[in-house]
TORFIVEX-93984 format. One record per residue (C-alpha): x, y, z; residue number from 1. Coordinates in steps of 0.1 Angstrom, whole numbers, padded with zeros to 4 digits. Example, Ala and Ser with C-alpha at 12.3 -4.5 7.8 and 13.67 -1.06 7.14 Angstrom:
BEGIN
<atom><east>0123</east><north>-0045</north><up>0078</up><k>1</k></atom>
<atom><east>0137</east><north>-0011</north><up>0071</up><k>2</k></atom>
This chain:
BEGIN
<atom><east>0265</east><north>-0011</north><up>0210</up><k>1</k></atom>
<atom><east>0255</east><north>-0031</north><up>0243</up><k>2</k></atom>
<atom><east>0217</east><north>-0031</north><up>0232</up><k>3</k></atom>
<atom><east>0196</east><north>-0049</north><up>0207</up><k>4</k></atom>
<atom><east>0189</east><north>-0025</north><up>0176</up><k>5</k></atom>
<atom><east>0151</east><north>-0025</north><up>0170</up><k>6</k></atom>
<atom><east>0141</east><north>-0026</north><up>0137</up><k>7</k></atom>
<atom><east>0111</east><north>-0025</north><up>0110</up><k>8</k></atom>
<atom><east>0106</east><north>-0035</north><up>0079</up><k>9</k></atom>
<atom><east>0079</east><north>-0010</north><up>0055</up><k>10</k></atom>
<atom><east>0078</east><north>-0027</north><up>0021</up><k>11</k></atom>
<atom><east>0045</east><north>-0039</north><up>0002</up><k>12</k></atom>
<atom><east>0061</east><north>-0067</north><up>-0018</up><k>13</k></atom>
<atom><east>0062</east><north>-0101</north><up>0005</up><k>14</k></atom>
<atom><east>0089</east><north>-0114</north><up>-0017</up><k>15</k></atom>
<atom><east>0112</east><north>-0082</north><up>-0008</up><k>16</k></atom>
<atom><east>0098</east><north>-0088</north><up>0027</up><k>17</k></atom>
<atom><east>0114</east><north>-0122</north><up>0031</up><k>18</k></atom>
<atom><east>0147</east><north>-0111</north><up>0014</up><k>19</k></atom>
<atom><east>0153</east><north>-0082</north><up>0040</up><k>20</k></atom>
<atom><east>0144</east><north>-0108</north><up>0070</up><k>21</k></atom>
<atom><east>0169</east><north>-0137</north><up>0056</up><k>22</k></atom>
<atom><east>0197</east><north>-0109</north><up>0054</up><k>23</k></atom>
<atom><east>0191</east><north>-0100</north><up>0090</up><k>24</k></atom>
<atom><east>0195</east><north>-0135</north><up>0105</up><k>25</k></atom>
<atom><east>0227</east><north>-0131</north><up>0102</up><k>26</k></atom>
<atom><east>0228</east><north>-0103</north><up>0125</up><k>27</k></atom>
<atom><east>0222</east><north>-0110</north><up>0164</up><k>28</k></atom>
<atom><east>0222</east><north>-0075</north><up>0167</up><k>29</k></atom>
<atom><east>0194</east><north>-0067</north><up>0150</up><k>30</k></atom>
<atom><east>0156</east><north>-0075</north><up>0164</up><k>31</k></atom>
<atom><east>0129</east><north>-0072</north><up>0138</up><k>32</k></atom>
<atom><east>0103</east><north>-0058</north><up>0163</up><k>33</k></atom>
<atom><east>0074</east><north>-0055</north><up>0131</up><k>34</k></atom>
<atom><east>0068</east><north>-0057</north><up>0093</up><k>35</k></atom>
<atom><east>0042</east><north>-0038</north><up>0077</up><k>36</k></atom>
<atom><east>0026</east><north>-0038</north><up>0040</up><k>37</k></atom>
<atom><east>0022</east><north>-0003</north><up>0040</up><k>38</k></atom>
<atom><east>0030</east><north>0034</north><up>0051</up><k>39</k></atom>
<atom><east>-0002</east><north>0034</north><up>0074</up><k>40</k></atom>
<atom><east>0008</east><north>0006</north><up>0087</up><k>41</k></atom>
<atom><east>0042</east><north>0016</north><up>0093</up><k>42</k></atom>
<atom><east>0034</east><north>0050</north><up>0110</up><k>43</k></atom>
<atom><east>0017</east><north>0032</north><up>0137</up><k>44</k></atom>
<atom><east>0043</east><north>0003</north><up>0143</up><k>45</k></atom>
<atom><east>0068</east><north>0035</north><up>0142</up><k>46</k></atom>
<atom><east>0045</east><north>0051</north><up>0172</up><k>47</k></atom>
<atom><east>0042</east><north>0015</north><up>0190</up><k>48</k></atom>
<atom><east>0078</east><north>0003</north><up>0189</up><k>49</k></atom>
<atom><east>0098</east><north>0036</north><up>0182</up><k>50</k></atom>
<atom><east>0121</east><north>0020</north><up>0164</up><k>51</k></atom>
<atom><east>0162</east><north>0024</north><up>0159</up><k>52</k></atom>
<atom><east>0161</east><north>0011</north><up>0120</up><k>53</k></atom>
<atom><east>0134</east><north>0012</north><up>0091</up><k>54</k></atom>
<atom><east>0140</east><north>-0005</north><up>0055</up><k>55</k></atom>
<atom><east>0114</east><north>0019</north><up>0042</up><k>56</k></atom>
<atom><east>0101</east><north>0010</north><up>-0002</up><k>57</k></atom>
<atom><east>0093</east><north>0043</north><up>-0020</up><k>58</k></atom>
<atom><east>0070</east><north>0029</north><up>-0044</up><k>59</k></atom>
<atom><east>0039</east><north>0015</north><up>-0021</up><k>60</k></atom>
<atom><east>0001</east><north>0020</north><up>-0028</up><k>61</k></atom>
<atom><east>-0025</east><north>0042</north><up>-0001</up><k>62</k></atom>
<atom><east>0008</east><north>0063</north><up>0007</up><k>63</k></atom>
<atom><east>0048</east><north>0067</north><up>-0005</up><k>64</k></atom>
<atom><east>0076</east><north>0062</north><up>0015</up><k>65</k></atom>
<atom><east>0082</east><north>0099</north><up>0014</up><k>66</k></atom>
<atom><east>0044</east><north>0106</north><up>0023</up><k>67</k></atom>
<atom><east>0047</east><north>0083</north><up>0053</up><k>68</k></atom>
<atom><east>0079</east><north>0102</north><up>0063</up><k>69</k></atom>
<atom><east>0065</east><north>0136</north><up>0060</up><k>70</k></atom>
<atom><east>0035</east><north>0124</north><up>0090</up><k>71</k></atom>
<atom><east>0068</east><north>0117</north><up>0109</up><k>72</k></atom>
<atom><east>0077</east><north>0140</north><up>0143</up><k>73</k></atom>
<atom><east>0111</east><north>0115</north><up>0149</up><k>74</k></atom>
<atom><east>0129</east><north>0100</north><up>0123</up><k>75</k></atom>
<atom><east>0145</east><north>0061</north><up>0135</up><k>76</k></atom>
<atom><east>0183</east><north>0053</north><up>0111</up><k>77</k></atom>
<atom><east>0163</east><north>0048</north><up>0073</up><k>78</k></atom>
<atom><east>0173</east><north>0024</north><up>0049</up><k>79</k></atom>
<atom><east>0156</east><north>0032</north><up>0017</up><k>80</k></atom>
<atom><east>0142</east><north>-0001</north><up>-0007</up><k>81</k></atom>
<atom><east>0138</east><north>0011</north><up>-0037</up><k>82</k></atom>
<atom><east>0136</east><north>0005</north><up>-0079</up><k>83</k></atom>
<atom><east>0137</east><north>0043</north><up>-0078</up><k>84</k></atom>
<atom><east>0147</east><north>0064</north><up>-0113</up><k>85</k></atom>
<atom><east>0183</east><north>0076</north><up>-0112</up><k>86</k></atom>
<atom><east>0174</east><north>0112</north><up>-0107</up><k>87</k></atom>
<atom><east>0164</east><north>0107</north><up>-0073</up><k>88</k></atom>
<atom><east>0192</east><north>0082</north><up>-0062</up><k>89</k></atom>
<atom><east>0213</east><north>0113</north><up>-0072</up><k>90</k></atom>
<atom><east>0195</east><north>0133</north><up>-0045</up><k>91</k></atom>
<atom><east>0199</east><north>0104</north><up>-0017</up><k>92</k></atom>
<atom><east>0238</east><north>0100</north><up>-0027</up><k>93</k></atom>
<atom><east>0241</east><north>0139</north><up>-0014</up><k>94</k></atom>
<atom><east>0228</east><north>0132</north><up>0020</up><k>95</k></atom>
<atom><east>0237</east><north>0106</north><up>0049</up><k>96</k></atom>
<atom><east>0207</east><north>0081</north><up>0041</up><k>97</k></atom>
<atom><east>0218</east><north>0048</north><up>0023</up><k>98</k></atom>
<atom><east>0197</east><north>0035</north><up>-0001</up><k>99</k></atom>
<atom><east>0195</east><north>-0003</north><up>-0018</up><k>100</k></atom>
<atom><east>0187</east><north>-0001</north><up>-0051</up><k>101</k></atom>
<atom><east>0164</east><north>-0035</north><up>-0060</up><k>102</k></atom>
<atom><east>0176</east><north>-0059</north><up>-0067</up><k>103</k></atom>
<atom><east>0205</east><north>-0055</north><up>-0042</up><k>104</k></atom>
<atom><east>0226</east><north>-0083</north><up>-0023</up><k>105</k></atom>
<atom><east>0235</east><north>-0092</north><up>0010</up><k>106</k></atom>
<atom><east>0271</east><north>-0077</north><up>0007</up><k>107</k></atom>
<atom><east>0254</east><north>-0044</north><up>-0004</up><k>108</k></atom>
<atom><east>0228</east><north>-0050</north><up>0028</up><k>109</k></atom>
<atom><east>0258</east><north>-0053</north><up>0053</up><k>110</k></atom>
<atom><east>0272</east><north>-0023</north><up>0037</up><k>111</k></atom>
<atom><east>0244</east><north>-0003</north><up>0045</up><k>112</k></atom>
<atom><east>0239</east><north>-0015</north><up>0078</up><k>113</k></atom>
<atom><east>0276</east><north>-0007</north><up>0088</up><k>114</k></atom>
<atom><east>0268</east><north>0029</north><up>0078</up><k>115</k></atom>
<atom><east>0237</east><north>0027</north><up>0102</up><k>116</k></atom>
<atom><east>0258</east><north>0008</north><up>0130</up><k>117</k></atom>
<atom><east>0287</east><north>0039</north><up>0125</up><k>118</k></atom>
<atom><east>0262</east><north>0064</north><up>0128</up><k>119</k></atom>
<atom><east>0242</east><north>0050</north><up>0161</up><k>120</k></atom>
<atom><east>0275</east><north>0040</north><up>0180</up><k>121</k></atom>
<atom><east>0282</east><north>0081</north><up>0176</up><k>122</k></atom>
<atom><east>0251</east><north>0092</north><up>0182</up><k>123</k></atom>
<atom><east>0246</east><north>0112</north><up>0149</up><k>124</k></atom>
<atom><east>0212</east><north>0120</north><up>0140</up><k>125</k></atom>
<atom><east>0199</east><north>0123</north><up>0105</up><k>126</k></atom>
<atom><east>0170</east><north>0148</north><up>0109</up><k>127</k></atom>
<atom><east>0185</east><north>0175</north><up>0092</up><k>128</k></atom>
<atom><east>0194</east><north>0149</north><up>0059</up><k>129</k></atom>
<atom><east>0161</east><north>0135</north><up>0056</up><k>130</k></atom>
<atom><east>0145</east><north>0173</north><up>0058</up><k>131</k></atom>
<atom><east>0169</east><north>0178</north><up>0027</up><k>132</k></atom>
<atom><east>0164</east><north>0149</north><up>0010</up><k>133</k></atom>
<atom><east>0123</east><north>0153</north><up>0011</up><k>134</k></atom>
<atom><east>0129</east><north>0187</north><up>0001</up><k>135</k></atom>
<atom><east>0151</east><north>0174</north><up>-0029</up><k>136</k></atom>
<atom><east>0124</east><north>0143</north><up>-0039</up><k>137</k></atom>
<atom><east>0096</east><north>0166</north><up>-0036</up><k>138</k></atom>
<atom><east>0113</east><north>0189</north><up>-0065</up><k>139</k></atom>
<atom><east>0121</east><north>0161</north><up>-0084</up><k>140</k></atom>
<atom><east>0089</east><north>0142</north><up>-0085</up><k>141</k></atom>
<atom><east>0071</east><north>0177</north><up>-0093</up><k>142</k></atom>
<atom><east>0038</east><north>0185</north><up>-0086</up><k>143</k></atom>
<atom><east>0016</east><north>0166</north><up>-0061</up><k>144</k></atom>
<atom><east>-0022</east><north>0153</north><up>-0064</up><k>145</k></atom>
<atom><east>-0022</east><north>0147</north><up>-0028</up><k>146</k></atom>
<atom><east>-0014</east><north>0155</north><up>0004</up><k>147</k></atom>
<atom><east>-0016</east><north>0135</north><up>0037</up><k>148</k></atom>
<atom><east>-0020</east><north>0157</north><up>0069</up><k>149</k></atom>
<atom><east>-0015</east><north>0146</north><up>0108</up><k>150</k></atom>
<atom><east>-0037</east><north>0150</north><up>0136</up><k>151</k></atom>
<atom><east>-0032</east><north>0134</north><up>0162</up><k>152</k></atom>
<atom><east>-0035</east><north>0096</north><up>0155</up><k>153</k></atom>
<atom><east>-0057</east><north>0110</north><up>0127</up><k>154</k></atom>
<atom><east>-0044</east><north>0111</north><up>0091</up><k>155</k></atom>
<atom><east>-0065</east><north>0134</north><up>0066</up><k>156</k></atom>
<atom><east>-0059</east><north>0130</north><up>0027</up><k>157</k></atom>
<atom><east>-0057</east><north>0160</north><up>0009</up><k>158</k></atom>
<atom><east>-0065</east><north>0158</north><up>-0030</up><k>159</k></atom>
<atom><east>-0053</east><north>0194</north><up>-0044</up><k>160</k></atom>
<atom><east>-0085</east><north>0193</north><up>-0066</up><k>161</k></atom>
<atom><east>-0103</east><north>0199</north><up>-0031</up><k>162</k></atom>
<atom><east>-0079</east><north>0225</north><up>-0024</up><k>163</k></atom>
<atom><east>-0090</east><north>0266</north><up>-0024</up><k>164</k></atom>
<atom><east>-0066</east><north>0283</north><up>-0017</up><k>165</k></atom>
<atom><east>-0034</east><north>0281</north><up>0012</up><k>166</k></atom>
<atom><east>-0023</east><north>0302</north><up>0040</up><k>167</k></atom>
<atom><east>0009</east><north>0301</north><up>0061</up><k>168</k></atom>
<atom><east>0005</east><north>0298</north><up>0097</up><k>169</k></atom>
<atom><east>0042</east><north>0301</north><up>0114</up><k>170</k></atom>
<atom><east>0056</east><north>0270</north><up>0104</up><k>171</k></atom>
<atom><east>0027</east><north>0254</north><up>0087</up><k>172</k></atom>
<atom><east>0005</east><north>0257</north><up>0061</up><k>173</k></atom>
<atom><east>-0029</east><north>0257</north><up>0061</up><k>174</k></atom>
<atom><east>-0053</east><north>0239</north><up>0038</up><k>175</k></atom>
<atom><east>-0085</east><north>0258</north><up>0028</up><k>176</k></atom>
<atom><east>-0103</east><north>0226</north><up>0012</up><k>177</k></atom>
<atom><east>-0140</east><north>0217</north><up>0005</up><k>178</k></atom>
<atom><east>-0141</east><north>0201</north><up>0037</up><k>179</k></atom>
<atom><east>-0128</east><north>0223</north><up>0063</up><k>180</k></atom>
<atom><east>-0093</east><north>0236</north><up>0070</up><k>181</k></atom>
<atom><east>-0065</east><north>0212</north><up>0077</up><k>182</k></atom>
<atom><east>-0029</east><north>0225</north><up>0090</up><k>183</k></atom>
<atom><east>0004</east><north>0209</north><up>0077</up><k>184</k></atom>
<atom><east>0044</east><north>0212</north><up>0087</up><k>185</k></atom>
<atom><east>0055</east><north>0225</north><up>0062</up><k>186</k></atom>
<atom><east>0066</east><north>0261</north><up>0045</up><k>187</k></atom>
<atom><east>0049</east><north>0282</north><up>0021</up><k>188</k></atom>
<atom><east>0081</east><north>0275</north><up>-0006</up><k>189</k></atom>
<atom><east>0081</east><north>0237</north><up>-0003</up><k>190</k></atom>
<atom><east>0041</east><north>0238</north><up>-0011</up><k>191</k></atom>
<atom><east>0046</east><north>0264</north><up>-0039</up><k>192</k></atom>
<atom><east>0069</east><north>0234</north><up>-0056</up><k>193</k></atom>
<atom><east>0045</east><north>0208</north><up>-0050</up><k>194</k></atom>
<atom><east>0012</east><north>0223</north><up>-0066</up><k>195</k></atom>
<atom><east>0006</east><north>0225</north><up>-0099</up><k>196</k></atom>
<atom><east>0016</east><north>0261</north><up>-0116</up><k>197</k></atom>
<atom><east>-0011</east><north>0258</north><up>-0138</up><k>198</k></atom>
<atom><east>-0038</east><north>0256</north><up>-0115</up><k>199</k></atom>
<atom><east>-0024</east><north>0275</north><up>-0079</up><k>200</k></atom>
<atom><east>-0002</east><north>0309</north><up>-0080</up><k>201</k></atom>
<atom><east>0014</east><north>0326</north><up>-0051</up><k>202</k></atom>
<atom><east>-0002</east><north>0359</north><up>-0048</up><k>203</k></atom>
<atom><east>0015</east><north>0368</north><up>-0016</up><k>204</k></atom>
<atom><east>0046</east><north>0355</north><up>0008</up><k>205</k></atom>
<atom><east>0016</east><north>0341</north><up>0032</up><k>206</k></atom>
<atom><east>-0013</east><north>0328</north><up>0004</up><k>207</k></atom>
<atom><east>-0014</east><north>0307</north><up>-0027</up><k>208</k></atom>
<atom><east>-0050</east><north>0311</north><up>-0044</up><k>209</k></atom>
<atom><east>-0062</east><north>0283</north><up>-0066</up><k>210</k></atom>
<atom><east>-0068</east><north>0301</north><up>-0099</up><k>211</k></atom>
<atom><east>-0104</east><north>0287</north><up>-0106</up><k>212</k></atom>
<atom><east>-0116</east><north>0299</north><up>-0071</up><k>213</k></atom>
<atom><east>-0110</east><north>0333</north><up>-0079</up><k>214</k></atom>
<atom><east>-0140</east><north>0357</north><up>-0086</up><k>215</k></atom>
<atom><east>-0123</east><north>0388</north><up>-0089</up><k>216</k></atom>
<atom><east>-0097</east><north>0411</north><up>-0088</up><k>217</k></atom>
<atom><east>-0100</east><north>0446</north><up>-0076</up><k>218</k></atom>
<atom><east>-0079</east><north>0476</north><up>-0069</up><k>219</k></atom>
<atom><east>-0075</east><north>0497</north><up>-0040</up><k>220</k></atom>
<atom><east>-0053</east><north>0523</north><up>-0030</up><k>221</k></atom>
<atom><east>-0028</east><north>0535</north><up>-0059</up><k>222</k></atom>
<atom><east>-0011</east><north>0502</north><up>-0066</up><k>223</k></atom>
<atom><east>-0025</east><north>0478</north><up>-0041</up><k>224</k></atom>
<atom><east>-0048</east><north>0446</north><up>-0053</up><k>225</k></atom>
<atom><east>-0070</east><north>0423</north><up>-0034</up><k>226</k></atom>
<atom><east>-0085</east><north>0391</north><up>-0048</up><k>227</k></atom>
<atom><east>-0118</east><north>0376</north><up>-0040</up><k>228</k></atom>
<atom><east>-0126</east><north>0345</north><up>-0041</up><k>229</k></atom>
<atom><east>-0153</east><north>0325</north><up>-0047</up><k>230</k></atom>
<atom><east>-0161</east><north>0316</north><up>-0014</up><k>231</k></atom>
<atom><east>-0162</east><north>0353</north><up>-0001</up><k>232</k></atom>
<atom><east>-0126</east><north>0353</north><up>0013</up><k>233</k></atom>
<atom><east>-0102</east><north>0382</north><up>0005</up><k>234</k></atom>
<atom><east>-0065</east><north>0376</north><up>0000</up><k>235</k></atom>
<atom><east>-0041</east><north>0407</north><up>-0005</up><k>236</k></atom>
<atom><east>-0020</east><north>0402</north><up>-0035</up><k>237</k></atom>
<atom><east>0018</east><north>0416</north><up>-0032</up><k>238</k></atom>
<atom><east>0028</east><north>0442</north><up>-0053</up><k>239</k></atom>
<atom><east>0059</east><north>0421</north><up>-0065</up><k>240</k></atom>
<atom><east>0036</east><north>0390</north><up>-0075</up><k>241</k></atom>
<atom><east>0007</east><north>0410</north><up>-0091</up><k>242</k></atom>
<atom><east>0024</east><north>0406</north><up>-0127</up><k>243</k></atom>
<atom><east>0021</east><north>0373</north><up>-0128</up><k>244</k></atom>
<atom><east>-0009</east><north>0369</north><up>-0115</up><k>245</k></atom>
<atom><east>-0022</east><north>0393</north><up>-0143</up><k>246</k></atom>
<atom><east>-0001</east><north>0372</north><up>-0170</up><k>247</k></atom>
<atom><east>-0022</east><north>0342</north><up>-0154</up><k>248</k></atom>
<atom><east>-0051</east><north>0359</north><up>-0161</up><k>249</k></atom>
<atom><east>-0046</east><north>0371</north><up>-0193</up><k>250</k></atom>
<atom><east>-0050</east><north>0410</north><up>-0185</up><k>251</k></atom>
C-alpha cells in the first residue's frame, strides 16, 4: 500500500476517543482525516472524506452504530468499538468484520488493523459481511422502536408507534406513518423481524398491517379476505396468512 489509509474515528466517549488516536501514532500509514461524537455526525464525515477505515462504537445516543450503517450506500474497512453482550460478538466472529471488545489493548488494535491492511492490499470488499452481520444484529437485538430513513442528505426518524401499516416496493419498504410515506432499503422479511409481533402482522408477502389500524375484516369471493383500515386503505390478506391473522384477532 503506496497511499495514506484515511481513517475516522465514530465513538461518543472522548476518553475512548483519545485511546484509538494514541494507538494510531504509531502508524504512519494511517491519516485520521475526522472524529465524530455521533452516528450523524459520522454519516456526513463518511460523505465528505469517503473514508478507507472507521472505528465505529455500537452503543452511541441519537443513532447506533448499526443505525448509522444501515443509512450507508458504501461501506469503508469497519472496525467495531464496542462493550457489546456476547451474543452479538458471536454474530461478528462469523463474518470478516473485526471487532475490539472495550477495554481492548494496543496489541489487540494492531491485530485488527493487520486484518484491515490484508484485506485492502487485496482489494476484498466487505459489503456482502456487513449485509449479514446487520441482518444477524437486527435478529438478535429483536424488535425496533425506531427506524431512521435516507433521503438525500435528509435523514427521517421513524418511531413504529407512528407506523400504519408497510408495503414492499422492489427492494424497499415503504413506511405508511402519521406523517406521510417514507421508503427504506430494505426487504419485507428483515422488517417483519424488527417490528414488534404483538403489535404488526404480515397479512401478505407485500404488506404488514399494524393491528390497531385495522377497522375490519371482510370476505370476498369463496376464500379470499381484504382488510380495511382505519385510514380507508385496503390491503389483500393471503390465504396462507389469514390464520394467523384470525388467531390475532381472536375469531
Amino acid at each position: 500500500m503506496n497511499n495514506k489509509i484515511f481513517a475516522i474515528i465514530i465513538e461518543d466517549e472522548q476518553p475512548a476517543r483519545d485511546l484509538l488516536k494514541a494507538y494510531l501514532q504509531s502508524h504512519d500509514e494511517i491519516e485520521l482525516v475526522a472524529e465524530c461524537e455521533n452516528g450523524f455526525e459520522g454519516i456526513k464525515a463518511i460523505a465528505e472524506y469517503r473514508p478507507d477505515l472507521i472505528f465505529l462504537d455500537i452503543q452511541m445516543p441519537k443513532l447506533t452504530g448499526f443505525e448509522m450503517l444501515e443509512l450507508l450506500e458504501e461501506y469503508p474497512e469497519i472496525i467495531f468499538t464496542t462493550a457489546y453482550d456476547e451474543f452479538a460478538l458471536r454474530a461478528f466472529e462469523m463474518n470478516a468484520v473485526d471487532y475490539l471488545m472495550k477495554p481492548f489493548s494496543k496489541t489487540r488494535f494492531d491485530q485488527a488493523l493487520e486484518k484491515v491492511f490484508n484485506r485492502l492490499k487485496t482489494k476484498s470488499h466487505s459489503n456482502h459481511a456487513l449485509e449479514k452481520l446487520k441482518e444477524q444484529v437486527q435478529e438478535s437485538v429483536g424488535p425496533q422502536e425506531r427506524f431512521f430513513v435516507k433521503t438525500g442528505n435528509r435523514i427521517d426518524v421513524i418511531p413504529v408507534d407512528e407506523i400504519r401499516h408497510v408495503e414492499a416496493q422492489d427492494d424497499y419498504v415503504e413506511f405508511h406513518t402519521t406523517k406521510g410515506r417514507f421508503l427504506k432499503k430494505e426487504t419485507m422479511t428483515q422488517l417483519e423481524k424488527q417490528l414488534p409481533p404483538e403489535q404488526f402482522l404480515r397479512v401478505h408477502r407485500s404488506h404488514i398491517i399494524r393491528l390497531d389500524q385495522m377497522e375490519k375484516l371482510e370476505k370476498y369471493g369463496k376464500e379470499s379476505y381484504m382488510v380495511i383500515l382505519k385510514d380507508g386503505t385496503k390491503v389483500q390478506v393471503s390465504k396462507s396468512r389469514i390464520k394467523s391473522l384470525k388467531e390475532q384477532l381472536g375469531i
